[in-house]
Backbone as CSV, one residue per row, in Angstrom:
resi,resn,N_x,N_y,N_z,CA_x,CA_y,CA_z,C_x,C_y,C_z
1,UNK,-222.667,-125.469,46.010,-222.555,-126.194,44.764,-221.919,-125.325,43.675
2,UNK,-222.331,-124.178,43.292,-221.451,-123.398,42.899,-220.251,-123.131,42.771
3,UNK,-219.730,-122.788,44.377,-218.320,-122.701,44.498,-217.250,-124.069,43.718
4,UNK,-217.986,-125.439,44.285,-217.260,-126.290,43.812,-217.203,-126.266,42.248
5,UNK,-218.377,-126.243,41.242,-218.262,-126.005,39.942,-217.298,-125.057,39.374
6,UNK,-217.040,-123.782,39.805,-216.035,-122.607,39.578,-214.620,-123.182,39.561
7,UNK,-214.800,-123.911,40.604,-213.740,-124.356,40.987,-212.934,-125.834,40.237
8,UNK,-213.603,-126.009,39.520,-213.620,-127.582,39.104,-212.962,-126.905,37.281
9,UNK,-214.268,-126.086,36.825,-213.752,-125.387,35.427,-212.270,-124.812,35.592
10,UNK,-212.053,-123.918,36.449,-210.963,-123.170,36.843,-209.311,-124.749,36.429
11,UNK,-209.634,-125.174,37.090,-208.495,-126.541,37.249,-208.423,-126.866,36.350
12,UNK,-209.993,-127.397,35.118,-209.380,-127.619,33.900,-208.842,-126.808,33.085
13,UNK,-209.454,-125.700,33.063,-208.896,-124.734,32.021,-207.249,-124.099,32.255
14,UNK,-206.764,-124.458,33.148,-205.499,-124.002,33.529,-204.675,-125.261,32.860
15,UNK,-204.871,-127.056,33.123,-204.562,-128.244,32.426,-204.971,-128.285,30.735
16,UNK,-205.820,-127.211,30.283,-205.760,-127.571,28.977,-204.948,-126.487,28.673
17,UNK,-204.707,-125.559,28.975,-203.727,-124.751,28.680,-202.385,-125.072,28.331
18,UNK,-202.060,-125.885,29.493,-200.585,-126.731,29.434,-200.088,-127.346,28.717
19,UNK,-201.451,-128.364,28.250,-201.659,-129.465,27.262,-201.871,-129.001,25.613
20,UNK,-202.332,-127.297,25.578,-201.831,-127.017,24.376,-200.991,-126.136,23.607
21,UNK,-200.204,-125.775,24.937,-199.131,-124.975,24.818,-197.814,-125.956,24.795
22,UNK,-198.114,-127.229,25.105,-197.117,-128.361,24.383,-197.077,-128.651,23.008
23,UNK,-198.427,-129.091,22.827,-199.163,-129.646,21.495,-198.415,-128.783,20.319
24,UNK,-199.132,-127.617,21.142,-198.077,-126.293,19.544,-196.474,-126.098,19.682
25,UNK,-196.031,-126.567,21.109,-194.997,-126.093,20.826,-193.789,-127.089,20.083
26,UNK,-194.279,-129.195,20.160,-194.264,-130.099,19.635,-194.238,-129.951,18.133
27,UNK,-195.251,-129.319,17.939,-195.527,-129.479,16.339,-194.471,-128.124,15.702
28,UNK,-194.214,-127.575,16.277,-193.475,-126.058,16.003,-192.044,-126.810,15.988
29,UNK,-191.752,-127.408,16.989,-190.102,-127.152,17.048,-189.783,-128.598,16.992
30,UNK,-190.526,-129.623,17.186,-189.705,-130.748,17.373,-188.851,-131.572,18.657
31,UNK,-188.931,-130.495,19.390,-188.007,-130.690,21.035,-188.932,-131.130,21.929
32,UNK,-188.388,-132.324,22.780,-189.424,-132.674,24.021,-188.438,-131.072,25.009
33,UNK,-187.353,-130.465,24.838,-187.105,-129.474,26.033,-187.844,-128.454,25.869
34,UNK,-188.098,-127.747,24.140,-188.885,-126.642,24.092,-190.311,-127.206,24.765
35,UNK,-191.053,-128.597,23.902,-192.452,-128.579,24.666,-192.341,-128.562,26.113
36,UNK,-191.498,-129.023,26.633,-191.820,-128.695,28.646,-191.497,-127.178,28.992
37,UNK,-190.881,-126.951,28.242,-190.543,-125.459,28.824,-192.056,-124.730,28.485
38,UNK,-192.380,-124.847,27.434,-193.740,-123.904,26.548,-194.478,-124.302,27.730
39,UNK,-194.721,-125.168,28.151,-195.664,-126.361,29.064,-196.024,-125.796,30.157
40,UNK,-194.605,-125.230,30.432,-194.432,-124.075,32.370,-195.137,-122.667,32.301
41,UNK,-195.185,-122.356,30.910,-196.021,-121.277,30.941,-197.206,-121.015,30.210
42,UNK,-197.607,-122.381,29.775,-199.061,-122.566,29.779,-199.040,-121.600,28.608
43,UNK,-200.471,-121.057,29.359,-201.602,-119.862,28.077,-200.871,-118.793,27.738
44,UNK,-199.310,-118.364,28.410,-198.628,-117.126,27.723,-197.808,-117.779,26.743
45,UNK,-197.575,-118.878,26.157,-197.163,-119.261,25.338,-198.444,-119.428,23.778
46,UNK,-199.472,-120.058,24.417,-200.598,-120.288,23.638,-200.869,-119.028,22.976
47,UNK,-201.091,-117.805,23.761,-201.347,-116.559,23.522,-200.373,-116.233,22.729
48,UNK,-198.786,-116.025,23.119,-197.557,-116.072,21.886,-197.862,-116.311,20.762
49,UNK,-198.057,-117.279,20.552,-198.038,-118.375,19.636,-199.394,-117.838,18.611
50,UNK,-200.347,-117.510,18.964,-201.494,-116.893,18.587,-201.012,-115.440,18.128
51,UNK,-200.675,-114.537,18.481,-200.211,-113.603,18.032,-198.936,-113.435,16.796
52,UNK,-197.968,-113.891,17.432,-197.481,-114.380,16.418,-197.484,-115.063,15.418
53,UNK,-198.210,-115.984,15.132,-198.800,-116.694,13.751,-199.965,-116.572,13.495
């Protein structure tokens, strides 16, 4: 039961990553190409984005 729970958090937290490394990158630039691109790299964009602003 465990394993499956680890496993279940793991999946979302990788999908909200995606979902807000669009969100910022939407509200930042305006481009549906920048948000898919930001999108492919997830939380190193989020993290970017955090550091930098």
């Amino acid at each position: 039961m465990s394993k499956e729970r680890s496993v279940k958090v793991t999946t979302s937290g990788i999908g909200f990553g995606v979902v807000l490394a669009i969100v910022i990158s939407w509200s930042v630039n305006k481009s549906i190409l920048w948000a898919i691109l930001h999108g492919l790299f997830g939380w190193f964009y989020v993290i970017y984005y955090a550091i930098k602003y």
